[in-house]
VODO-446407 format. One line per 4 residues: number of its first residue (from 1); their letters; for each residue x, y, z of N, C-alpha, C, O. Coordinates in pm, whole numbers, padded with zeros to 5 digits, always signed. Example, Ala and Ser with C-alpha at 12.3 -4.5 7.8 and 13.67 -1.06 7.14 Angstrom:
2
1) as) +01319/-00569/+00780/+01230/-00450/+00780/+01320/-00330/+00780/+01424/-00332/+00846  +01285/-00225/+00708/+01367/-00106/+00714/+01290/+00003/+00787/+01341/+00114/+00804
END
This chain:
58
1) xxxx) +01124/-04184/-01668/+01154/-04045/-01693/+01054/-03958/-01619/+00933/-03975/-01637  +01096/-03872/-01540/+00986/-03785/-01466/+00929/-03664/-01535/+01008/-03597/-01602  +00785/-03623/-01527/+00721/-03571/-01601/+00761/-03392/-01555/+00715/-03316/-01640  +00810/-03344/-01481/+00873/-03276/-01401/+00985/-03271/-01330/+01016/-03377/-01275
5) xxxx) +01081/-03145/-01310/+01206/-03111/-01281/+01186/-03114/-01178/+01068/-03106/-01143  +01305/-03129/-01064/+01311/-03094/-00917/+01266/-02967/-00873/+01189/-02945/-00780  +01332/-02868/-00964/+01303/-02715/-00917/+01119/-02687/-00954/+01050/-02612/-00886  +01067/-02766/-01076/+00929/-02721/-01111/+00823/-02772/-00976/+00720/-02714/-00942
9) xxxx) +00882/-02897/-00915/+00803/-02964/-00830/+00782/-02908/-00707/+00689/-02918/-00628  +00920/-02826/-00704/+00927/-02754/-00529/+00828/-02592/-00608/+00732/-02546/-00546  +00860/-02549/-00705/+00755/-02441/-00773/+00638/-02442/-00715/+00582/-02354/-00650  +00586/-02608/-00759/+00430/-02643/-00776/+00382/-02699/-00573/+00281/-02721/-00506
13) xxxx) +00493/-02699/-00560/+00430/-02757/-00438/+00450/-02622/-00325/+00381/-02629/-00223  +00544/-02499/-00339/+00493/-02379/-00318/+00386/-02333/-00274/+00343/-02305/-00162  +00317/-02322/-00463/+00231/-02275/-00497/+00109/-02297/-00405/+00037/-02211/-00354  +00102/-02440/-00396/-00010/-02569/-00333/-00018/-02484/-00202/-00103/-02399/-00177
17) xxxx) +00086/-02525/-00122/+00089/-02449/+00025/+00019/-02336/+00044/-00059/-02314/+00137  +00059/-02242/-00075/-00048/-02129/-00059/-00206/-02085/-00090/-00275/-01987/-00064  -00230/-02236/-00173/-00332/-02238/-00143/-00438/-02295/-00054/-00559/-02279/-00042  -00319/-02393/+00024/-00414/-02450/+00135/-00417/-02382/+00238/-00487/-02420/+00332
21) xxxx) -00320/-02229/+00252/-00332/-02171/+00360/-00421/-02006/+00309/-00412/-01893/+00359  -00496/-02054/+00200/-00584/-01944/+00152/-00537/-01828/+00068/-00611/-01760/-00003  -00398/-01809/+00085/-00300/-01693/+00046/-00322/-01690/-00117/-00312/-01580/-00171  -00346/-01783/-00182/-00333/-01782/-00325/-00430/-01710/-00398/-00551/-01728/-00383
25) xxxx) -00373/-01612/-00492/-00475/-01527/-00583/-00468/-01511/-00736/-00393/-01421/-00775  -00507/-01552/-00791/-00574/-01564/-00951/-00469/-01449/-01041/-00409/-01375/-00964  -00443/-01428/-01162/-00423/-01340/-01236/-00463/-01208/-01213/-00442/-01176/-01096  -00530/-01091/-01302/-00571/-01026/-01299/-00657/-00958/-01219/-00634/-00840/-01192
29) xxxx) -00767/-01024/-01169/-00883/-00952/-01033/-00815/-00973/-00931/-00845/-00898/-00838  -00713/-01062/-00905/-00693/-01075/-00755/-00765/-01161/-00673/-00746/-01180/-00553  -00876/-01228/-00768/-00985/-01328/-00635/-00891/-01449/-00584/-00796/-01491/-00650  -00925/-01493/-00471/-00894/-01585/-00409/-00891/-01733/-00471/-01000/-01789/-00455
33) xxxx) -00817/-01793/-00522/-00824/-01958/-00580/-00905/-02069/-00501/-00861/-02104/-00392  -00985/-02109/-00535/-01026/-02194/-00446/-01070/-02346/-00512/-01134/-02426/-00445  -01026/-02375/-00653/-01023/-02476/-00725/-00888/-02534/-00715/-00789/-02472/-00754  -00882/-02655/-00661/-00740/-02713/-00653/-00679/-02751/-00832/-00561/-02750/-00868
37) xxxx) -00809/-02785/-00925/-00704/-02765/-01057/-00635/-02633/-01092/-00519/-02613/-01127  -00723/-02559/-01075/-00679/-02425/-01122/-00492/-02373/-01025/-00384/-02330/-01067  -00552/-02413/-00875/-00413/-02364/-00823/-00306/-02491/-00838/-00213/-02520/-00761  -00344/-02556/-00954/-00203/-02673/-00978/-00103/-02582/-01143/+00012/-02561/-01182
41) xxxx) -00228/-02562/-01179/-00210/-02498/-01359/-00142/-02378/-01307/-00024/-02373/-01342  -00189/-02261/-01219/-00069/-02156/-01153/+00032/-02202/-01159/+00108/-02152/-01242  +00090/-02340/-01062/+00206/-02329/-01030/+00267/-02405/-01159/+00388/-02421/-01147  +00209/-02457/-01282/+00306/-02527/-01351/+00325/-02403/-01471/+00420/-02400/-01548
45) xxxx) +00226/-02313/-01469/+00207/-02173/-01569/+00367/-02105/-01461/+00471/-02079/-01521  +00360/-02091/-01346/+00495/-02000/-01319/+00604/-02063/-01317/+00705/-01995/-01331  +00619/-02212/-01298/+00721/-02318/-01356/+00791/-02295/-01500/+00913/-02281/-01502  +00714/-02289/-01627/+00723/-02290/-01678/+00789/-02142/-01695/+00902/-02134/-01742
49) xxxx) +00729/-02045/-01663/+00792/-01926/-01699/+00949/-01871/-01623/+01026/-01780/-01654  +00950/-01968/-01515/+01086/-01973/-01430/+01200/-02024/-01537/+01316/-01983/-01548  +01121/-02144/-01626/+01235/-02211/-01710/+01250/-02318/-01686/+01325/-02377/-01764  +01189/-02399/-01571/+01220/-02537/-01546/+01130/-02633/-01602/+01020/-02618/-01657
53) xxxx) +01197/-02732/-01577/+01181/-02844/-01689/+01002/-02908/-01693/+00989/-03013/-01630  +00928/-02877/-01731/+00794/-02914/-01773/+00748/-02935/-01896/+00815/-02902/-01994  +00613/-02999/-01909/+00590/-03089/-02037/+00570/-03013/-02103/+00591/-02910/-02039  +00524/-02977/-02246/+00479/-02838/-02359/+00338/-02861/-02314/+00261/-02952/-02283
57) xx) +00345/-02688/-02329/+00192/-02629/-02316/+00126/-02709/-02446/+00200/-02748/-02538  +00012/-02727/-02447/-00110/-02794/-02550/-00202/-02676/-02615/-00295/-02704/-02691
END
């Protein structure tokens, strides 16, 4: 059983891209992401809010 949807994975792997090309920015201040956990939790935090299929928040 996969721990993730097709649509959450292309979400999260988006997300990724933009942060390896620096583009990616945090919540509120706007700073630049530069922790690869943090820019994984973005893309499964906007996954989740898209609606696609991911595990429950903890």
């Amino acid at each position: 059983m996969n721990k993730y949807g097709p649509k959450a994975q292309a979400k999260i792997h988006h997300v990724m891209e933009e942060f390896e090309q620096g583009k990616l920015k945090s919540g509120r201040d706007g700073k630049k992401v530069t922790d690869r956990d943090q820019a994984i939790a973005i893309g499964i935090s906007e996954a989740r809010k898209a609606g696609y299929k991911t595990p429950k928040h903890r």
